[in-house]
C-alpha positions, 0 to 999 in steps of 0.5 A, a space after each residue: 491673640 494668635 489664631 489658634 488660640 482664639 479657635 480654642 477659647 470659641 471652641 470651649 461650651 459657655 457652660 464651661 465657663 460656670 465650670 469649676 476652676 481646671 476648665 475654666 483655665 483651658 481658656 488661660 492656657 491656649 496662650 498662656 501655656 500649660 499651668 499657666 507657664 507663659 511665653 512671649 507676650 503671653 505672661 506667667 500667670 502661675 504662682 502670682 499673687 491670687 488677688 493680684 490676679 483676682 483684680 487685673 482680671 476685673 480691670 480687664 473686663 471692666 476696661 480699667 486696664 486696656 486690653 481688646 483680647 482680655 476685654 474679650 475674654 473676661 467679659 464672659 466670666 463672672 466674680 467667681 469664675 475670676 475668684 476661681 481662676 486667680 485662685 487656681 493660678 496662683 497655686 501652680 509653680 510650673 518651672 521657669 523657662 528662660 527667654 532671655 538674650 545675651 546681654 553685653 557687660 554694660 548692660 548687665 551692670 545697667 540692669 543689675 543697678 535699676 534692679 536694685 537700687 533703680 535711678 532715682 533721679 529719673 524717679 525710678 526705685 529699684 524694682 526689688 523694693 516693691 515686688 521682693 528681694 527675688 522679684 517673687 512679688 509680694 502678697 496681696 497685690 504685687 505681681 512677680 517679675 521672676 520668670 516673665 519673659 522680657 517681651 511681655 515686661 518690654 510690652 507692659 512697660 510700653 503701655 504704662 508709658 502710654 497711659 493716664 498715670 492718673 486713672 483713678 481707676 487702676 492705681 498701679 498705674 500711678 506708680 508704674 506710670 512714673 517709673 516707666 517714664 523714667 526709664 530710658 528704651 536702653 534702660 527697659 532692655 538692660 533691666 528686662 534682659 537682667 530680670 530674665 536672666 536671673 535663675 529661679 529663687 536668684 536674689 538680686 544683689 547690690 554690688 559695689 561698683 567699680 571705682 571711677 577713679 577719673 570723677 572730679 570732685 567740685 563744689 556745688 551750689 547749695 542749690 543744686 547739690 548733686 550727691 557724688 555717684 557710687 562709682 566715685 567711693 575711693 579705694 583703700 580703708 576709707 572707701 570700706 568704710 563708706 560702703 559699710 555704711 551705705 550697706 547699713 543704711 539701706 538694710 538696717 535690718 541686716 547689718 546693725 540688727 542689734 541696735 533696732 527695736 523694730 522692722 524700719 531701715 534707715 532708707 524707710 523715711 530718708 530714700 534713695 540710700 539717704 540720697 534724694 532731695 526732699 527726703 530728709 537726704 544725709 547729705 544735708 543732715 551731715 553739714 547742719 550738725 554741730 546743731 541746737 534741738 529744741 527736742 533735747 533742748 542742748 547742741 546736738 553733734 551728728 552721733 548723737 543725732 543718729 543715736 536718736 534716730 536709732 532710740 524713737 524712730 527704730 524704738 532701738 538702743 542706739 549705737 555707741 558714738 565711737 562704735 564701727 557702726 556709728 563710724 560707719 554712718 557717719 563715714 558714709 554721710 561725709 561722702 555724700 556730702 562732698 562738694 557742699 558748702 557748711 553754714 548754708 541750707 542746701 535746698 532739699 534738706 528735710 523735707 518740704 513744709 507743707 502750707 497749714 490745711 485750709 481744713 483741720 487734718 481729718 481721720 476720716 478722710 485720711 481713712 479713705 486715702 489711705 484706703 486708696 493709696 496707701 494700703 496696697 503697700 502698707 497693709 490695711 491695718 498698717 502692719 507693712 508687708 513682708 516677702 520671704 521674711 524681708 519687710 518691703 514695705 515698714 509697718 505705719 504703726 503698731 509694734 513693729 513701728 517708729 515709737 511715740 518719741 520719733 519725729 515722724 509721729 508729728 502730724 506736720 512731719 508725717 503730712 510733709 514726708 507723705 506730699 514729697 514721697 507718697 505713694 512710693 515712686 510716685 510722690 507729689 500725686 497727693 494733694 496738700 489736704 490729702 497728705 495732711 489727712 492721711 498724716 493724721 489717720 497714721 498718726 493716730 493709731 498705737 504704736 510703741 510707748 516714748 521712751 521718755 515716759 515715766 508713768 504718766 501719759 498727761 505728763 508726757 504730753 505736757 512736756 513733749 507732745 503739747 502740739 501737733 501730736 495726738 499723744 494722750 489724746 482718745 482716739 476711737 474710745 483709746 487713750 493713746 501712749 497709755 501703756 495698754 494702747 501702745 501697740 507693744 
């Protein structure tokens, strides 16, 4: 902290302190502006998250997030001193003041991309996926990036680079840690200098790259298939309609809307625009299909695989086989899985198998890891979390999610997609016993009924839900997939 600053804190009385919020925060300003505007180093406090303020001022005092300057300013303030100054900052929206340096064409292009979609194969999301579509973040917990300065996101960066990724004392940094790691020094200028530039209530949008028209296509080992990259979608019909698909894919919600029954988005359980290995990708479901499913006990063709996701895991009506948007996916999907071999299981299709838990899979526990690694984003209650009328994060369960019929609702299935994926961005952190224990907590809550239901719960279970389910089960005194239990 500058000089001038510190003799302004010092100069403030203690009984200051035990003020009422406006005077406490002229401790704030002395560097973080006035209304908390910031500049520099210094970030905007203004307008975050109130309990997103509330806990990074706990971390401070308590050393969670280290800090020798903040360390030095909260350790004077109380629970509801740092009740009231989160309260007080979050409710001030002082106008942005841009800091941002010209950036070259390249770097533009490079920022845009990392903000959106990120670099998943360098494990980072795109920064809109967790903190909004206009990086206003989300509520409680997520801050916005809207406004800082690129010297302090620089700064934050930096440090989570440096620290414990596995303080289980600062969860962020289980996220953020990956994703900084990922990013090259090249990559925090691009995406630092792109984020300021944005103008204030400016959404990031997700741009068609210009077409490479010098990648090659060749065959890969199914072993180590790369999807082609996005600059490589060619010209003309073919190349709109792969894009439309990809668009759909992505944001569901926006461009096939009338085919879903919930808020979930293709991308909800297939990451990285269905892209990344591990993650249920497309480009291996594309060259499995023509395929028997003992789920409809028959030869399932790739529509009709799609129209299933549609029927349970969007509790939707799904598309027609020879609709724009069912040819659309399917357009898409053939792309992706250019250069891959048919007839051999690539490594990376569906998700990975999860060895059976040395322990039966246990609510209880599942209770406290989802608790301390999941509820961040998906909400105590499982109900997601939305911005700005966006769902970012999908509801887990209840009305707006994956209904009884969808596969996800298999404990074995939920367990596998957790280990490889959970928390997001940050995948593999969980232990085998933690994915299967908070897999069971999930999936034993309502959600909407199986389509296939016909009256009875204790029939449907019988002939679709037998094993590794807890349909028609009780769970805390409900009877679940019992039509007053369904989460409608």
């Amino acid at each position: 902290m500058k000089r001038a600053a510190w003799i302004l804190l010092l100069a403030i009385p203690a009984a200051a302190w035990c003020s009422p919020a406006p005077s406490l925060a002229s401790a704030c300003t002395g560097c973080h502006g006035p209304e908390g505007a910031g500049s520099g180093i210094f970030p905007r406090i203004a307008g975050q998250p109130e309990v997103y303020l509330q806990k990074e001022l706990e971390f401070f005092r308590s050393g969670a997030r280290p800090s020798p300057m903040m360390q030095r300013v909260t350790k004077a303030l109380n629970d509801a001193d740092i009740a009231a100054l989160a309260a007080y900052f979050s409710k001030l929206h002082p106008p942005y003041t841009s800091a941002a340096g010209a950036l070259s064409a390249a770097q533009k292009i490079r920022g845009q991309q990392l903000a959106t979609v990120g670099d998943w194969q360098h494990g980072v999301p795109g920064c809109v996926r967790c903190h909004g579509p206009g990086l206003n973040g989300v509520a409680p917990q997520i801050p916005a990036l809207a406004g800082q300065s690129p010297q302090y996101v620089v700064s934050t960066l930096r440090l989570f680079q440096s620290m414990n990724m596995h303080a289980p004392h600062y969860f962020p940094v289980t996220i953020m840690g990956r994703v900084a790691r990922g990013l090259s020094d090249a990559d925090v200028q691009a995406v630092t200098g792109y984020i300021a530039q944005l103008k204030p209530g400016e959404i990031p949008q997700t741009s068609r790259p210009p077409h490479d028209a010098a990648y090659k296509f060749i065959a890969q080992s199914p072993d180590e298939f790369k999807p082609p990259p996005e600059t490589a979608i060619p010209g003309g019909l073919d190349g709109e309609e792969i894009w439309r698909g990809r668009l759909i894919f992505e944001d569901t919600q926006r461009y096939a809307r009338q085919y879903t029954g919930n808020t979930l988005n293709c991308s909800s359980c297939h990451l990285d625009r269905g892209r990344r290995a591990n993650s249920a990708p497309m480009w291996a479901a594309y060259i499995a299909y023509p395929e028997y499913r003992s789920k409809n006990h028959k030869v399932n063709t790739l529509e009709e695989r799609i129209q299933g996701c549609f029927r349970f895991s969007m509790n939707g009506t799904p598309p027609a086989a020879d609709s724009p948007t069912m040819v659309a996916l399917v357009s898409y999907f053939h792309w992706l899985a250019t250069g891959l071999p048919v007839g051999i299981t690539p490594k990376g299709a569906g998700y990975p198998k999860l060895p059976s838990p040395h322990t039966s899979p246990s609510i209880e526990r599942g209770t406290a890891v989802y608790a301390a690694n999941c509820a961040m984003c998906h909400g105590a209650n499982g109900e997601g979390r939305e911005a700005r009328g966006t769902q970012i994060f999908p509801p887990l369960w209840g009305p707006h999610s994956f209904n009884w019929g969808a596969g996800m609702e298999q404990t074995s299935t939920a367990a596998a997609f957790i280990k490889a994926n959970m928390p997001y961005g940050a995948g593999e952190t969980l232990s085998d016993q933690q994915a299967w224990d908070v897999a069971a907590f999930v999936v034993s809550h309502p959600r909407p009924q199986d389509p296939r239901f016909t009256g009875s719960v204790a029939t449907t279970r019988a002939k679709y839900h037998r094993t590794d389910s807890y349909y028609g089960r009780v769970v805390n005194g409900k009877l679940l997939g019992a039509p007053a239990n369904s989460g409608e």
